[in-house]
SENU-432698 format. One record per residue (C-alpha): x, y, z. Coordinates in pm, whole numbers, padded with zeros to 5 digits, always signed. Each point is the difference from the previous one (the first is absolute). Example, Ala and Ser with C-alpha at 12.3 -4.5 7.8 and 13.67 -1.06 7.14 Angstrom:
2
+01230-00450+00780+00137+00344-00066
This chain:
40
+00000+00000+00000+00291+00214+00057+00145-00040-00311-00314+00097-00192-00036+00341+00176+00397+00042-00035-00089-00064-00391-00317+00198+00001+00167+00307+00158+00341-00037-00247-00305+00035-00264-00175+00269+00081+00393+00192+00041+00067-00097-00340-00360+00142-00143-00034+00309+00206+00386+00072-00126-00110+00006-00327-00262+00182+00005+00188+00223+00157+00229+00000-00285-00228+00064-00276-00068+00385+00043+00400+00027+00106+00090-00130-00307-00240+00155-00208+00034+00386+00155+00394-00071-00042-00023-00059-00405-00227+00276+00009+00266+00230+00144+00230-00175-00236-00190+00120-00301-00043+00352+00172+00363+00013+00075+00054-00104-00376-00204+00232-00127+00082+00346+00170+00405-00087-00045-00053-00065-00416
């Protein structure tokens, strides 16, 4: 029983983090392109 709420909690890490990840990423290559764009 342990080990299934060890694995269970490792999951829910791993999914929160990337979620969590998605608008990071996303607002950084939009800065990229901004950044891009004003130095051309």
């Amino acid at each position: 029983m342990k080990k299934y709420f060890v694995f269970m909690s490792f999951m829910i890490m791993a999914v929160s983090v990337a979620l969590l990840s998605i608008p990071v990423k996303a607002s950084a290559a939009d800065l990229q392109v901004k950044w891009f764009g004003y130095s051309q």
